[in-house]
N, C-alpha and C positions, 0 to 999 in steps of 0.2 A: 578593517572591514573583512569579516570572513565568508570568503565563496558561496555563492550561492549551491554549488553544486559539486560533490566530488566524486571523478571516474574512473574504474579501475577498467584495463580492458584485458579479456580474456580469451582467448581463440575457441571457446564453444558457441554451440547457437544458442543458448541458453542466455538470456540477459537477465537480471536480476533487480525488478525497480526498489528505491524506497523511496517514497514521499514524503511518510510523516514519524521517521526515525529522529528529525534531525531537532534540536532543541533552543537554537538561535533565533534569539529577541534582537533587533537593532535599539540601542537603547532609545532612541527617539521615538520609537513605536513602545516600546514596553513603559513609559512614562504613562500611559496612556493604560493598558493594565489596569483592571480593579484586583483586588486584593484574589478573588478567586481566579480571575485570570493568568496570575502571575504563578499558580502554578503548573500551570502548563499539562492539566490533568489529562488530553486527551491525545497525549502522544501513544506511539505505537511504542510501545517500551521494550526497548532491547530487541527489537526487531532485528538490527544488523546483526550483533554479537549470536542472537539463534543460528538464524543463517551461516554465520560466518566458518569459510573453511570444506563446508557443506560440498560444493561442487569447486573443485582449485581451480578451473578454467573459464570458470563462470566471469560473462562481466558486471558490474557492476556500476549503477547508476545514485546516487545515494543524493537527495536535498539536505542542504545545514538548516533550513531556516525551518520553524515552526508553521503548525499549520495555520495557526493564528494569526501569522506574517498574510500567509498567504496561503492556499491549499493548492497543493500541486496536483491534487486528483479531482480537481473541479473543472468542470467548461469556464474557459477564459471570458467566454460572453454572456455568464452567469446562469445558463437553464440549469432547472435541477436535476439531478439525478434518480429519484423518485417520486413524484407528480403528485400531493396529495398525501404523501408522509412525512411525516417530520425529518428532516434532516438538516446540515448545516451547509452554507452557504463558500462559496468564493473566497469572501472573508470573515469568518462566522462573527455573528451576532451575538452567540450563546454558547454555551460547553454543550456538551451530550444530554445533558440535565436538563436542556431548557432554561438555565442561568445563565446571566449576562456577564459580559466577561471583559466590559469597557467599564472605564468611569462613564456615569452619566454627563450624555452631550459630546462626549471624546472619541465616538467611534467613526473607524475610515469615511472620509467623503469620498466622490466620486475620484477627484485628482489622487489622493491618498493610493487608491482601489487603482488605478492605471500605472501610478507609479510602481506599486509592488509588482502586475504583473510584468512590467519590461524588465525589476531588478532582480527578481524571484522568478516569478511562474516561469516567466519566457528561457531563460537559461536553463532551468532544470529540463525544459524538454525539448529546447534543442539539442542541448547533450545526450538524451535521452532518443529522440531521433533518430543522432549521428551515430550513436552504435548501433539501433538496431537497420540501419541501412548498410553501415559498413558488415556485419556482422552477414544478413541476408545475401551480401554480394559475395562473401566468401565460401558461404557452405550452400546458397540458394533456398536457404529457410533462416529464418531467428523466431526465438519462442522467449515471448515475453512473459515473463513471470513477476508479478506485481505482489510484494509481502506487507503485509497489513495485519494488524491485528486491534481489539476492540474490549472494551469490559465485557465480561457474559453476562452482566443484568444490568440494561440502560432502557427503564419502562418508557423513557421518554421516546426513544429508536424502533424498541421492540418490547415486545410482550416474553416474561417468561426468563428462563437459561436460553443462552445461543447455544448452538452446537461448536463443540471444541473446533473444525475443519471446515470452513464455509466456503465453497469455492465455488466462484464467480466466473461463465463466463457470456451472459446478457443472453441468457436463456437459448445458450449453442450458438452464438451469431459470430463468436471473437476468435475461437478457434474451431480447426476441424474435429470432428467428432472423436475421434482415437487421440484426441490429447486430452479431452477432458475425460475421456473413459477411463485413459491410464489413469489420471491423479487419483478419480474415486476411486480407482479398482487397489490403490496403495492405502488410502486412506479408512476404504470399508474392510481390509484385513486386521486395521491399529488398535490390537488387544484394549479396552477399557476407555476407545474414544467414539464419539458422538460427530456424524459429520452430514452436510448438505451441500444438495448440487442448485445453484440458484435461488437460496431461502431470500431470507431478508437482504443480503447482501449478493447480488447480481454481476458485479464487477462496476467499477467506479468508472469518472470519463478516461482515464489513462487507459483501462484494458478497451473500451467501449471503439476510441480514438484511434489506437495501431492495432488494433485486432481487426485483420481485413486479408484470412486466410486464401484466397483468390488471390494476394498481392505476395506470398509467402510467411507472411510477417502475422503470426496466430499468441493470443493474448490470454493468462489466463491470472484470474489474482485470488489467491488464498488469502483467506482473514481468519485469523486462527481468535480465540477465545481468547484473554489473557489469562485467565482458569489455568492454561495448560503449562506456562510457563514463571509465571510472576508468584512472590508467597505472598502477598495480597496485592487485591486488584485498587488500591488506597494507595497515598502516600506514606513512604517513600517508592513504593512500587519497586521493589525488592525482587532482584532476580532470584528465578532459585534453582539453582546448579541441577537439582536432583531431578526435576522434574522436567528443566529445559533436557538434559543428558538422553532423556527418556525419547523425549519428542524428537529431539534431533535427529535421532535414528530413522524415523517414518519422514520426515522431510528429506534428507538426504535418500532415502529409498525413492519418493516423487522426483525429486531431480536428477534423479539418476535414469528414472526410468523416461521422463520424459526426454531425458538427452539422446539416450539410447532411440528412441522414438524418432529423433528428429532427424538422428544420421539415416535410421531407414526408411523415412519419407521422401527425403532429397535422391535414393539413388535411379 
């Protein structure tokens, strides 16, 4: 059985989620898979390895299991996160596409759906949590930073190209104002990139959920394109060195600046 959840702890305020980096099937649920399901098209691909290294003291909250298991960035009580748009569910139904991603008749029942969230959902964010409590009791802020990222043409999601830098944070509610100022103010210098403050992507329930700047604990989630990192947005979804190299420099420039930020909010 592998973990649902793996954490690295680091002595910044800085936390680092990943939800849907992680690419574990239990095989008794992946039996269950139809042929497009199985390939697991709408992971956040390579999300960690962008990240990685980025901020050294950063901690780190990472899910193993696919979002297919389960989605770690969904309400456990299933509302949606967009009222009225297409999107995917708790335990989705469908890929990005609009396609179905169960054999017919084999998808979660309600037991099915209860069981993942105690073995899945509920661990990954009590770990999740635990650091940004421990983490706030140390410095008197944690800043959650939630890394996502998405195809840039899904007409079934959105209309059009996404913007390479989508940052999310439920229209100013999740963090205080000068952390989301800083990300864009990083993001709107990024020679040759395309970026939005609350487009289509708002922040999911993870940032919606600990983002409760009043408690110190401020949330903010990037969903970068996969345009900006991937040499196709297709299988095998293919890193590509050159262009992650690129980017990683402007992400490492936001985490730096929001760290910077967070030490001179707390004094």
């Amino acid at each position: 059985m592998t973990d649902p959840v793996i954490v690295k702890h680091g002595s910044s305020p800085v936390v680092l989620g990943f939800p849907h980096t992680g690419t574990y099937v239990p095989p008794e649920i992946e039996k269950h898979l139809n042929d497009n399901g199985r390939l697991l098209a709408d992971t956040d691909w390579h999300v960690d390895r962008l990240y990685d290294g980025l901020l050294a003291d950063a901690t780190m909250v990472k899910a193993n299991f696919h979002r297919y298991v389960i989605d770690a960035n969904r309400d456990p009580a299933g509302g949606s996160l967009y009222p009225g748009q297409n999107t995917t569910g708790l335990v989705p139904e469908t890929d990005f596409d609009g396609v179905a991603i169960w054999k017919d008749g084999e998808g979660p029942g309600e037991a099915d759906i209860a069981a993942r969230i105690e073995g899945f959902h509920r661990p990954y964010h009590a770990a999740l949590a635990a650091e940004l409590e421990r983490v706030r009791k140390e410095h008197g802020i944690a800043i959650l930073y939630d890394c996502h990222s998405i195809r840039s043409h899904i007409p079934f999601l959105f209309e059009g190209k996404l913007p390479d830098f989508n940052i999310g944070t439920n229209l100013g509610v999740t963090c205080a104002p000068e952390f989301e100022a800083a990300v864009e103010g990083v993001v709107s210098l990024a020679d040759g990139y395309t970026h939005v403050v609350n487009g289509r992507f708002k922040g999911g329930w993870t940032t919606r959920h600990y983002g409760k700047p009043e408690t110190g604990v401020h949330a903010i989630q990037m969903e970068l394109a996969q345009s900006t990192h991937l040499t196709t947005e297709a299988p095998p979804f293919a890193y590509d060195e050159e262009k992650a190299a690129k980017l990683r420099r402007h992400l490492q420039d936001v985490l730096e600046r929001i760290e910077r930020l967070s030490f001179s909010a707390r004094m």
